[in-house]
C-alpha positions in Angstrom: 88.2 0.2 4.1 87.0 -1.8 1.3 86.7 -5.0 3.4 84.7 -3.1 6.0 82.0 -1.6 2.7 81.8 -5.3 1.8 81.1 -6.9 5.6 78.8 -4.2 6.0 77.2 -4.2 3.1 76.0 -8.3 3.2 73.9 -7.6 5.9 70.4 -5.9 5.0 69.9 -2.5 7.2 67.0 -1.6 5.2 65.8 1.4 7.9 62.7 -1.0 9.2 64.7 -3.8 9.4 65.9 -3.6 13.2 67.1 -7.1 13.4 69.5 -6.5 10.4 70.1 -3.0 11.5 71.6 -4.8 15.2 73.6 -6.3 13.2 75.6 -4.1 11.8 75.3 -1.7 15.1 76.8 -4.4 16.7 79.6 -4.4 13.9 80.6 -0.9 14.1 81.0 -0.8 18.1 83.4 -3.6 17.4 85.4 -1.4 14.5 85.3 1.8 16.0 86.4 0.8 19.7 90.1 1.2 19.0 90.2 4.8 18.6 89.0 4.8 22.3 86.1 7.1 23.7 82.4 6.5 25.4 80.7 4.3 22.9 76.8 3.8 23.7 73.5 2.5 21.7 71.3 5.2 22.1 67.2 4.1 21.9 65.1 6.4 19.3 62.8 8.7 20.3 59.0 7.8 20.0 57.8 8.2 17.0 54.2 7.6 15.5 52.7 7.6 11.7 49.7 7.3 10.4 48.5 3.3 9.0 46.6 2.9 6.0 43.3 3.1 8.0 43.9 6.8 9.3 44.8 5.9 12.8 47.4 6.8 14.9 50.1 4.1 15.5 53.9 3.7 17.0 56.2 3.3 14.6 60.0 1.5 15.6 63.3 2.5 15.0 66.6 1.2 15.3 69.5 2.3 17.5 72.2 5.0 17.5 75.7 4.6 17.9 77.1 7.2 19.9 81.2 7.5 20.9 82.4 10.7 23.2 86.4 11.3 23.0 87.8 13.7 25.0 84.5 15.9 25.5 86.5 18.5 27.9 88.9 19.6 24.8 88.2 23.2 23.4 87.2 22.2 20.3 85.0 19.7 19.3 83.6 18.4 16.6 80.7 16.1 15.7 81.0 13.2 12.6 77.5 11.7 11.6 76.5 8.9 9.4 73.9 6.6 9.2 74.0 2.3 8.8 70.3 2.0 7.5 69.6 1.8 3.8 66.4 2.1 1.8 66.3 -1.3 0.8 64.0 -3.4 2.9 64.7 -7.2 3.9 62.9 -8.0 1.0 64.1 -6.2 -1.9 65.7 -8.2 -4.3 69.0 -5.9 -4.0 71.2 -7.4 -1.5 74.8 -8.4 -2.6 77.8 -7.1 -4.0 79.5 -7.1 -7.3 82.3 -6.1 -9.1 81.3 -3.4 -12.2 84.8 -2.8 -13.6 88.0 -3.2 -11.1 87.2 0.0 -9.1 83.4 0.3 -9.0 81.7 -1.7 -6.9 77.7 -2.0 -7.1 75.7 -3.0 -3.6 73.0 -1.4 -1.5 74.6 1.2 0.6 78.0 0.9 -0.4 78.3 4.7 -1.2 75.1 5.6 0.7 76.6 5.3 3.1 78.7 2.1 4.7 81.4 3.5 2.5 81.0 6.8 4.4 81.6 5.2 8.0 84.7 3.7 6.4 86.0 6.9 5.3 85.1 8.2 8.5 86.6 5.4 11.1 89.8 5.8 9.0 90.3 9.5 8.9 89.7 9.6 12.4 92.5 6.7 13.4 95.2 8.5 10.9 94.1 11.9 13.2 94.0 9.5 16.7 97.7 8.8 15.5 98.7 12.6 15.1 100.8 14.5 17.6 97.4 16.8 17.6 94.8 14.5 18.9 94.6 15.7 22.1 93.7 19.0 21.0 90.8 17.7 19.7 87.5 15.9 21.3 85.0 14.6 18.8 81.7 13.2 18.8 80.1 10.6 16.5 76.2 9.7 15.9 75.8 6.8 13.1 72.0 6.6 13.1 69.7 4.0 11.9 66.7 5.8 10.7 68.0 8.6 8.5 66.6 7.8 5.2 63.6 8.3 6.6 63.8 11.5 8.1 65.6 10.6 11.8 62.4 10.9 13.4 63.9 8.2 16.2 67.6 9.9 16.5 66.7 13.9 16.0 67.1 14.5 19.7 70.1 12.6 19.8 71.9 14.5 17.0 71.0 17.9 18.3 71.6 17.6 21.7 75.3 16.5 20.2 75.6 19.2 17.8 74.7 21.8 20.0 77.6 20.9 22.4 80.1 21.4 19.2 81.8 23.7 17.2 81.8 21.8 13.7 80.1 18.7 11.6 81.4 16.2 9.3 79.2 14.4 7.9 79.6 11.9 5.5 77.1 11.3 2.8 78.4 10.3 -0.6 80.0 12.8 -2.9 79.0 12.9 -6.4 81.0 10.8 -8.9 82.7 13.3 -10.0 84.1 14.7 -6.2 81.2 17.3 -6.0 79.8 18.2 -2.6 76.5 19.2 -2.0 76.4 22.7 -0.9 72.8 24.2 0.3 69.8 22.1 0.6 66.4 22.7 0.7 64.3 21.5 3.5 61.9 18.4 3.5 58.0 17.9 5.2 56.3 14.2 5.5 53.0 14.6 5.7 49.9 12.6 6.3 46.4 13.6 5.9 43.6 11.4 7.4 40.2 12.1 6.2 37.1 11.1 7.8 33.6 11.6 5.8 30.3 9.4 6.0 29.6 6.2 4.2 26.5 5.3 1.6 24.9 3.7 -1.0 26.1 4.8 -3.9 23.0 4.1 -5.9 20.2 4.6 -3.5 21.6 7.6 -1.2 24.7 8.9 -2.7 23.8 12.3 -1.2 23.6 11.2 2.3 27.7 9.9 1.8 30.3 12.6 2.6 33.2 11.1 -0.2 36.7 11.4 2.2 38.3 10.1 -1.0 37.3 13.3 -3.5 37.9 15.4 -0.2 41.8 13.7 -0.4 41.7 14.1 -4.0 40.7 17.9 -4.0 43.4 18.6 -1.0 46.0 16.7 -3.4 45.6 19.1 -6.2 45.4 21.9 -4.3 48.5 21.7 -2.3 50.4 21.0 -5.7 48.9 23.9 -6.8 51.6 25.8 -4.1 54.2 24.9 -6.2 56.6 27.8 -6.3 60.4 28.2 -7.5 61.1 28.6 -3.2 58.9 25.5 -2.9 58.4 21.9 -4.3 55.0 19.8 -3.6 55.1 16.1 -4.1 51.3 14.3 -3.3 52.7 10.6 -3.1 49.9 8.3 -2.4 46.5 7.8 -1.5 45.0 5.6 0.8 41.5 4.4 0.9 38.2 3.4 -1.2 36.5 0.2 -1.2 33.6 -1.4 -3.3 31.9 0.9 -6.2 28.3 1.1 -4.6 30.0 2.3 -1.1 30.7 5.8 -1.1 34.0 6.1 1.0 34.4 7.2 4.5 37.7 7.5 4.8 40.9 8.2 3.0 44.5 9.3 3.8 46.4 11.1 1.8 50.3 11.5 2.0 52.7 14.6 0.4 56.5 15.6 0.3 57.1 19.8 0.6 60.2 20.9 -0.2 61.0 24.7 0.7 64.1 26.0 -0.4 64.1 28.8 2.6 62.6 29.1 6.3 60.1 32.0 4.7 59.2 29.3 2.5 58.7 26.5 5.2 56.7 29.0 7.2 54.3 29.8 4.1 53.9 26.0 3.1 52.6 25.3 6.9 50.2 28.4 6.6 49.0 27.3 3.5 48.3 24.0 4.8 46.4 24.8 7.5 44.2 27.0 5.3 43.6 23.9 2.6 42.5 21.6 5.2 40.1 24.3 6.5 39.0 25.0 2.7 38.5 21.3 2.1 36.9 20.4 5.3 34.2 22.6 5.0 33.4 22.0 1.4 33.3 18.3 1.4 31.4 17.7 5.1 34.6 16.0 6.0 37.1 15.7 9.1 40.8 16.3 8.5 43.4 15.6 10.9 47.5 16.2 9.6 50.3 14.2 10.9 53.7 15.6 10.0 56.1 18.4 9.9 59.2 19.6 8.2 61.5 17.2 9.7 64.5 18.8 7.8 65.0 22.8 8.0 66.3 24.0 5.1 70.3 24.6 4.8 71.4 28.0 3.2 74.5 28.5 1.7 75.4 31.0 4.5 78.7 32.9 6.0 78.8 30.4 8.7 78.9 27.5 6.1 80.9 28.6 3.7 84.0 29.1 5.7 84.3 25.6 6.5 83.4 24.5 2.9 86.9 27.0 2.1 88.4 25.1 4.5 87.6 21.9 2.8 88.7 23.4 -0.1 91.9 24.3 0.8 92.9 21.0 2.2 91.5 19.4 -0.8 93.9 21.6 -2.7 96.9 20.6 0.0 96.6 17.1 -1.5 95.8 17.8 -5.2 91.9 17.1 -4.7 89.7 19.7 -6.5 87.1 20.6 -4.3 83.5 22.3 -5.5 80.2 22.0 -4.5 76.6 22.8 -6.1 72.9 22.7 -4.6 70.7 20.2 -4.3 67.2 19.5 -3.6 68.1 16.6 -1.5 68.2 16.1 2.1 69.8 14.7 5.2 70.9 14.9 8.7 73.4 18.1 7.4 70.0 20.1 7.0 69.2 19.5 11.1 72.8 20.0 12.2 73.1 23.1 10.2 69.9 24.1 11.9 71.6 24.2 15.6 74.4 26.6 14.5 76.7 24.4 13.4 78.6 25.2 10.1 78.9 21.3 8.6 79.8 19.8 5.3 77.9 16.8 4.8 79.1 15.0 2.1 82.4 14.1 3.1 82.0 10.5 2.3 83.4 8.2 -1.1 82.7 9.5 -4.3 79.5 7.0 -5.6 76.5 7.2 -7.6 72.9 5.8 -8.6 72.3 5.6 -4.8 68.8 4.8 -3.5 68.7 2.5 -6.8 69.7 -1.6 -7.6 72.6 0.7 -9.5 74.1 2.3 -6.4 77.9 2.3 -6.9 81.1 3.0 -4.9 84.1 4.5 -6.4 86.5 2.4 -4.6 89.8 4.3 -5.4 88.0 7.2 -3.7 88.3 5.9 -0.1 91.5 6.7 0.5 91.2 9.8 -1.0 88.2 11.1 1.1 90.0 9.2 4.3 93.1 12.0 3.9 90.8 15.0 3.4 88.8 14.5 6.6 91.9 13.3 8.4 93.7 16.7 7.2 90.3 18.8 8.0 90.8 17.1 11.7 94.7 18.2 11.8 93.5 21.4 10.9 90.9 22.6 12.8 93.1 21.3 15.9 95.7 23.2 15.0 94.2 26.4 14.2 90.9 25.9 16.5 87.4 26.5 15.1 84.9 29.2 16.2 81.7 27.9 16.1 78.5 30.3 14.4 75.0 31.1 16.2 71.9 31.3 14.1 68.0 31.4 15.0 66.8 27.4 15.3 63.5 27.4 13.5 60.4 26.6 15.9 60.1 22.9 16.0 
């Protein structure tokens, strides 16, 4: 496992790197193609975003890996990961090194090319079982999860709608902690369109789309609410002093911590861009959504986190989870139905940072817990839970 972190890990799969994130595809058909199955790339979605200029554009995504085994078993269950990282080809993070003699530091060695690891293994160990054939699985290793899966979101719903259980495999915390509910996440962009003058001679004929993005930036973090978390990231726009601007785009993070609160923050937004349009002489048009449902700590989830716990327990691995505020493709899986633990992976920290590290010792350690949870649920079959998908 540790020789497969540091192959992957040399090559950059920062998420807009698709050259670098071929590579490493092309890696991981090679590694998983022993335990058998329907491996395919699977092309992303289209996406689009909005440029710096406020216009509409297509914006590329890397492949999916996707391996069927034994889809006609009675239980199935789907394992996700993802091979992109949030370093780009040019960040100066890009290589390996040694910390102490069981912490390794490199860019996506917990988050999450030691995930896959832990994952290919349990799943060989389970492959090797007298119980595999009671089990078909599914796997999705997308490469545009750090930024929201916009390219692979069909891809893993239409998968975890066919089965009864997820796995996925996001790094624990250092400690061993898993995360337990998550609050939802919305990317949104705001291009604003006003009228252009002389800032000396005619101010009054301008229409300023940068104060109109200013006053809509303040007034969606004004929303802020202990259900819901407003993050107005950057602004877009401007040009010489004597011009008054014409356009501006403005970009925010929401974070609702429940579906009533997802509903609310897409209310309120329509309402601001109403409020601010009309005051300012302006034109606002919203790109976005909430790409990631929030993920209660519900009935249906919490009997598979017992049953984590008590295989953790089978091997002498304390098991406990806490909330988080973070998100990932667990929030979208959890959205289908599907009762999944998604931080199955190494324990690692200071991820998304030049100090990301991987717990090394903790490989083999995650490896048996999944393989057991596999064992498991084949023996004793899994029930899968219904809940109402949110509107898209």
């Amino acid at each position: 496992m540790l020789a497969q972190v540091e192959d992957w890990a040399a090559i950059n799969s920062g998420s807009r790197n698709l050259n670098g994130l071929a590579a490493v595809a092309d890696r991981l058909v090679a590694a998983f193609a022993p335990l058998g199955g329907t491996a395919t790339l699977r092309g992303p979605a289209a996406v689009t975003a909005i440029d710096a200029t406020g216009a509409e554009v297509p914006l590329a995504h890397g492949r999916s890996l996707h391996i069927v085994r034994r889809p006609d078993a009675p239980v199935r269950v789907l394992l996700t990961g993802h091979m992109d990282t949030v370093f780009a080809a040019d960040h100066p993070f890009q290589a390996c090194r040694w910390l102490d003699a069981d912490t390794l530091n490199g860019p996506g060695t917990a988050d999450m090319k030691g995930g896959i690891a832990v994952m290919l293994a349990a799943l060989t160990a389970f492959e090797a079982s007298p119980l595999a054939d009671r089990l078909g699985w599914e796997i999705v290793i997308n490469s545009d999860e750090e930024v929201s899966s916009p390219g692979s979101a069909p891809l893993l719903v239409e998968a975890a709608r066919r089965c009864h259980l997820g796995l996925t495999y996001e790094p624990a915390l250092p400690d061993g902690t898993l995360a337990g509910a998550r609050k939802g996440s919305g990317n949104f962009s705001a291009a604003v369109t006003g009228r252009s003058a002389h800032a000396g001679r005619e101010p009054e004929k301008g229409r300023n789309a940068l104060l109109a993005a200013a006053d809509l930036a303040l007034r969606l973090k004004a929303l802020t609410a202990a259900d819901l978390s407003i993050n107005p990231a950057k602004i877009d726009g401007g040009g010489p002093n004597n011009i008054v601007p014409d356009s501006a785009v403005l970009r925010w993070n929401m974070r609702p911590s429940t579906l009533a609160a997802q509903a609310r923050a897409d209310a309120a937004i329509a309402a601001l861009v109403g409020e601010v349009s009309a005051l300012h002489e302006v034109a606002i048009h919203v790109h976005g959504r909430f790409a990631r449902p929030p993920k209660p700590m519900d009935a249906n989830q919490q009997r598979l986190f017992d049953l984590v716990k008590d295989c953790g327990a089978a091997i002498g691995l304390p098991i406990g989870w806490r909330d988080t505020g973070g998100v990932c493709d667990g929030n979208n899986l959890a959205a289908t139905g599907l009762a999944v633990v998604d931080t199955l992976g190494p324990r690692g920290g200071a991820i998304h940072s030049v100090d990301e590290f991987l717990c090394v010792d903790s490989l083999e350690e995650r490896a048996k817990l999944s393989a057991l949870i596999l064992c498991r649920v084949a023996q004793h079959g899994w029930t899968r839970g219904c809940v109402a998908e949110p509107k898209p």
